[in-house]
Structures are given as C-alpha cells and as structure tokens.
C-alpha positions, 0 to 999 in steps of 0.5 A: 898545318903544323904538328902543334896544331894537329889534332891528338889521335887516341889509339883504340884500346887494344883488344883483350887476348885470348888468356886474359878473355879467359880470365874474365869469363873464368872471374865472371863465373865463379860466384855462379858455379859457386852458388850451384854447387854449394846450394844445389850440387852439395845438398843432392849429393847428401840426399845421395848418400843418406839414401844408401844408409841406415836409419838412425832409431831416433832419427838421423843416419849410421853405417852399414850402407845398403839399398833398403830405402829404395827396396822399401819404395816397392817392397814391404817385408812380412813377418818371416822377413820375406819380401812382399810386392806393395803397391802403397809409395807408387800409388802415393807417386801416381798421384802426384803426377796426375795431380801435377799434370792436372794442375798444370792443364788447368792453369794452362786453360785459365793463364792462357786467354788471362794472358791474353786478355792482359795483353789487349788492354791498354797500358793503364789497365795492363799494369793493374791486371799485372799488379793483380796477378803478383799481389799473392806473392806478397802474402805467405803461401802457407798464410793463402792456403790456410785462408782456402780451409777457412773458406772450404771447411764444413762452417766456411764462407762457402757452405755459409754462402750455399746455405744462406742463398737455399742452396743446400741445407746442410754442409758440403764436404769440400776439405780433405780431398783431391779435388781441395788439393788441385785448388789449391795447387791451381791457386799457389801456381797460376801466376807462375803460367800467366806470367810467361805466357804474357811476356809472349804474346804481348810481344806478338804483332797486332798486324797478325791478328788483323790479317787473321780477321781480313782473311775472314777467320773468327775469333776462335780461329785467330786464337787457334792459328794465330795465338796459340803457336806463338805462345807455345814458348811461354806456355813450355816455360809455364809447364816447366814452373808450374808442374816441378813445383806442383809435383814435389807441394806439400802444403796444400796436401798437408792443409787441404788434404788433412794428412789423408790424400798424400803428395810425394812432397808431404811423404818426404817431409813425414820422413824426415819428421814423424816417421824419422827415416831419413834414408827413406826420404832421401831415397824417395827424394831422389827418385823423385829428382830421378824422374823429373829429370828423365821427363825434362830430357825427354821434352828437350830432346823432342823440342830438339827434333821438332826444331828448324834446322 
C-alpha cells in the first residue's frame, strides 16, 4: 500500500502536566471557595466580633470590646453589680436539644418504614408517594406552620372535630406548648429524614430479603437485620438534616409556642429584634455554632473507628 493510500493516524492528545491539572482544578474551585467564604466564612466572623462588643443603646454595636455577651449567657448581675449564677439561657438551650433530639427520634421512627414502604412499590405508585412527600416544599414554611395554629387552637379543626364527634365538651388546650412545638417541628423536617432514608434502601437487593425469608426470618426480624443496617447511611445523613435545622427553628416556637416556650433560634432573633442586643445574639449564635460542631466531630470521629480498616 502506498503512503497516499495509508490511512491518516491521529495522535492522542497529550496528556495535561502537572501545572496546568493544577490550574484547572484551581479554575475549578474558585467560584466554590468563593461562595464558602463570602456567604459563610464572611458572616461567622462578623457574628465573632460583634459577640465581644458593646451593645449599642438602640441597637447595633460600639467599642469598648469585652466578653459580657458571653458572661450574660450564665451570669446575671444584681443590683450592687455583682455577679449571680443563672440558670435561665441553659435552660433555653436544654430545651432546644431535647426538642432537637426528640424531633430527630420521631422523624426517624416514622421516615424509616415510610421509606421503606415507598421503596416496595411499583414505579407508578413510588413517584406518586415521592411527589407526596415533596408537595410541603412548594408551600412557605411560615404559611404551613400558621396553617398548624388554624387547626391546633381552642376554635380549630381539631376541637371542632373532637366536640362534633362527643368526645370532649369543651376545648382542649393544644397551642402554646412543647408538645405543638415538636409537631411542628416533626411536620417542617420529616421529608428531610425520608428522603435520604429512601435513596438507601431503594437501592438495597431484593435478593437479601428473600434469602432473610428462605432462612425462616419474620418480617420484623428482616427489618432488623437486614433493613436496618443498610439504611444506617442514610438515617446519618437524615439526623444531620434533621437535627441542626431543628436545633437553631424558630418559627414553630414563635407560632406554636406563642413566645412562652423558647427555642435558641427564637432567642437569637429576640436579640436582634426586641431586645436589640446584638452582641448578645451574636455571642449565643456562636455558642451555639460552638456546640453543633463540637457533636459533629464527635459523630465523625466515632464513625472513623467503627469504620473497616
């Protein structure tokens, strides 16, 4: 064959060097670590410095720098100026965690077998579930949760229900308590722990579960030992989005708890608002930022050692 009739050879493109691979990554990166520190590094360290000065008297804040937001957090002062142990912002935490921790807990028992349920049907009916489940989201969180205090309050659906059917004779007292703030909070943050809960176990072999019921195991026995540590990824991730959220809300305690049962969230935004003592609010937005992170590392670290090496 002559060379005029040989088939053209197209070189392979040259594989990229080492600085230009770096270039591309670095190009890469940059709006990421951009958007990080503008919106999230930016503002933590804002919070950081208006926590050690003074509040303004209307509002805002001036020099001198000083720790009194934080001293406040755990001292009160009396009238001679001397200071006096009080227990009244822990127990405004307290009560976020358990709250959060509750929240998370029940959204767990229910996403988990809702998940699970979603994930044994057929194409047709999964999508309709899905499309269920994600409907809230199209809706205001502040309109769903005011539609809670049309149906929990004294002339709502739910003591009109009660007393139309004989069951009570006068209305029951849901609002305004700890038990309408972890509907509500239950309500807002479910989809968050189904949703990772089924992007698991839809993708768990059905072959498992028929060799669980070969073996003669129960249903209840193939959900224990089969379902439930492979899910455990997404129940994690599930807790994560569940519990931080929960942990700083402040729109359920605000509606559902009408000001008397507060949140950390609800404190921070009475600082900033009403009471107009930003340093303090900055300071408790910060402890709390404190704590959050100190219970992640813990969870990653003790997921590090429970890990295969």
């Amino acid at each position: 064959m002559s060379a005029a009739l040989a088939p053209a050879i197209t070189p392979a493109p040259a594989a990229p060097t080492a600085p230009g691979l770096a270039a591309r990554t670095v190009t890469l990166l940059v709006p990421a670590v951009a958007v990080i520190v503008l919106f999230m590094v930016v503002p933590m360290l804002i919070a950081a410095g208006y926590s050690f000065l003074t509040a303004g008297a209307y509002g805002g804040v001036r020099l001198p720098l000083t720790a009194d937001a934080y001293v406040r957090f755990l001292f009160d002062r009396d009238l001679d100026d001397s200071l006096i142990f009080d227990t009244t912002y822990i127990g405004i935490f307290a009560r976020s965690f358990v709250l959060a921790v509750l929240t998370t807990l029940f959204c767990v028992a229910i996403g988990l077998p809702l998940a699970w349920f979603i994930a044994c049907r057929e194409r047709r009916a999964r999508d309709a579930l899905l499309l269920a489940i994600t409907i809230p989201f199209w809706t205001n969180l502040l309109v769903r949760t005011y539609c809670w205090v049309l149906i929990l309050r004294d002339q709502g659906l739910l003591n009109g229900a009660l007393q139309a059917s004989g069951l009570t004779s006068a209305p029951i007292t849901f609002l305004y308590s700890n038990e309408a703030i972890l509907l509500g909070l239950v309500y807002s943050f479910l989809p968050f722990m189904v949703l990772p809960i089924y992007a698991v176990v839809e993708k768990i072999d059905p072959r498992l579960i028929e060799a669980g019921h070969d073996l003669y195991a129960g249903r209840l026995a193939v959900f224990r030992h089969i379902v439930w540590p492979l899910a455990r990824p997404g129940i994690a991730a599930g807790t994560l989005l569940v519990f931080v959220p929960a942990l700083g809300a402040f729109l359920a305690p605000d509606l559902l708890g009408g000001g008397k049962k507060l949140m950390i969230g609800s404190l921070i935004q009475l600082q900033f608002t009403s009471s107009r003592n930003w340093p303090f609010g900055a300071a408790a937005a910060m402890i709390l930022m404190a704590l959050v992170l100190v219970g992640l590392v813990v969870m990653a670290r003790r997921r590090g050692a429970g890990a295969p090496r």
